[in-house]
C-alpha positions as CSV (number, residue, x, y, z in Angstrom):
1,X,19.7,-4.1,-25.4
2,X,18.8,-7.7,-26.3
3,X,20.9,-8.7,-23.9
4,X,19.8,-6.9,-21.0
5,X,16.5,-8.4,-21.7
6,X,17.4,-11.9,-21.9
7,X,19.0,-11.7,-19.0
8,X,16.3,-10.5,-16.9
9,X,14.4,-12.9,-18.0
10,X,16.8,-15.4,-17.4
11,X,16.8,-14.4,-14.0
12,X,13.7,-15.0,-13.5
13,X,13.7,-18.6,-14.7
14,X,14.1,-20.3,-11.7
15,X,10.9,-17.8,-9.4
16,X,9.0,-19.3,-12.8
17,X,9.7,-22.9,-11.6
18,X,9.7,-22.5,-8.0
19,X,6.1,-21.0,-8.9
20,X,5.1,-23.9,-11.3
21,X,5.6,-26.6,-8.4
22,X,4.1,-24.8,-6.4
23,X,0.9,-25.8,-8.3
24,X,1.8,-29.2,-8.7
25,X,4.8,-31.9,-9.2
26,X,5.8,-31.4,-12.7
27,X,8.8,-33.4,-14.8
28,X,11.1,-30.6,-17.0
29,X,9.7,-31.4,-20.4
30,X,6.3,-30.1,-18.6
31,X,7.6,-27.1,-17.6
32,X,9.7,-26.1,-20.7
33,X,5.9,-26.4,-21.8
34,X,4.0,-24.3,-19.9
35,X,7.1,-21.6,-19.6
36,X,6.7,-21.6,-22.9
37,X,2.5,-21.1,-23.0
38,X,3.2,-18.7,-20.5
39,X,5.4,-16.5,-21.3
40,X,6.3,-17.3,-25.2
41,X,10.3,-17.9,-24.2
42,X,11.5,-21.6,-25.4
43,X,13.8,-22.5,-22.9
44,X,15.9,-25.9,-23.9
45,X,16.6,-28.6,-21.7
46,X,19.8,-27.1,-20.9
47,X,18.9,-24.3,-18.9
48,X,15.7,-26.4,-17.2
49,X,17.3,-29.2,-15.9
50,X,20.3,-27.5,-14.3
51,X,18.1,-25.3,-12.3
52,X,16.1,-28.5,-10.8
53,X,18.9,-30.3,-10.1
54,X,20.2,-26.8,-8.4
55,X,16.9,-26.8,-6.5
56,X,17.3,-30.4,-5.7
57,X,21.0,-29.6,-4.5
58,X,20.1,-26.7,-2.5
59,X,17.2,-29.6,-0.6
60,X,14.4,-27.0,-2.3
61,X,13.0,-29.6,-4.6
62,X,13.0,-33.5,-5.0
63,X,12.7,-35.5,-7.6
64,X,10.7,-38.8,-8.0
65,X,10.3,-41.6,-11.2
66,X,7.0,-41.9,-12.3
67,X,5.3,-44.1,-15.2
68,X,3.3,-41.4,-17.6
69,X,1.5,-42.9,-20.6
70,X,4.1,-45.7,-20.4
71,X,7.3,-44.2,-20.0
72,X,9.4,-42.7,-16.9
73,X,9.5,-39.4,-16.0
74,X,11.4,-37.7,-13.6
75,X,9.2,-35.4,-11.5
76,X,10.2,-32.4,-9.4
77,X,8.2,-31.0,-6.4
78,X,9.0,-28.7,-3.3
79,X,10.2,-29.5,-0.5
80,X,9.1,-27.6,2.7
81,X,11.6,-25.3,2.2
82,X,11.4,-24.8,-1.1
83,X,7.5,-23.9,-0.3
84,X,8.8,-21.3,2.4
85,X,11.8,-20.1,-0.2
86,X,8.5,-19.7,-2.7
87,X,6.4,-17.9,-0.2
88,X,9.1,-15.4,1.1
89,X,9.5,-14.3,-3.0
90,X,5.8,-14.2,-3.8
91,X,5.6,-12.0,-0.5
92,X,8.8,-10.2,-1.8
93,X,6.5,-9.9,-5.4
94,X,3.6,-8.7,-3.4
95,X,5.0,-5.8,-1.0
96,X,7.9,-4.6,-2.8
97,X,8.1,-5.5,-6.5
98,X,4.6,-5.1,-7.1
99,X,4.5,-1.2,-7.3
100,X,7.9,-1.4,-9.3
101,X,6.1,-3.7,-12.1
102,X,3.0,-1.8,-12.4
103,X,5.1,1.2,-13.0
104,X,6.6,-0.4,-15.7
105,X,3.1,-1.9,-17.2
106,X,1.2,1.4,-16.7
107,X,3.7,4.5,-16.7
108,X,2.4,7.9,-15.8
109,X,0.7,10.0,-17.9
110,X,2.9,12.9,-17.6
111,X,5.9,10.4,-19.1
């Protein structure tokens, strides 16, 4: 059952990103971060950084050096199509998933 779990949640890992730079450019150590404030799940490097460079491949994301207290970062935002990929999912979220996930986080009193 575990297993199940972590792998839904792993499949949400990369609507969690597209979502996170949708807020603002952010470099992978930043968003193992907040993924982790968010949602309590320590994701390592390893499962980050393929998914951006995925996003990257895919021309959803690019990726820029910046200089951050001193040192260079590598920071990922969205492309235009990665902002329309974003918008078709949160619509997706909205109209279709939305019902399904508040079933889950309120069931029916006659369950």
């Amino acid at each position: 059952m575990v297993e199940i779990i972590k792998s839904f949640l792993n499949g949400l890992n990369i609507v969690v990103i597209l979502w996170l730079l949708s807020v603002k450019p952010r470099h992978g150590y930043e968003i193992i971060k907040e993924i982790k404030r968010l949602t309590g799940v320590s994701l390592n490097p390893g499962v980050i950084y393929p998914l951006l460079h995925r996003l990257e491949e895919e021309g959803l994301a690019l990726s820029r050096w910046v200089m951050e207290k001193n040192k260079a970062r590598r920071c990922y935002f969205l492309t235009a199509k990665g902002k329309r990929l974003f918008n078709r999912l949160r619509i997706l979220f909205k109209n279709r998933l939305r019902v399904f996930a508040e079933s889950l986080m309120y069931p029916s009193k006659s369950e």
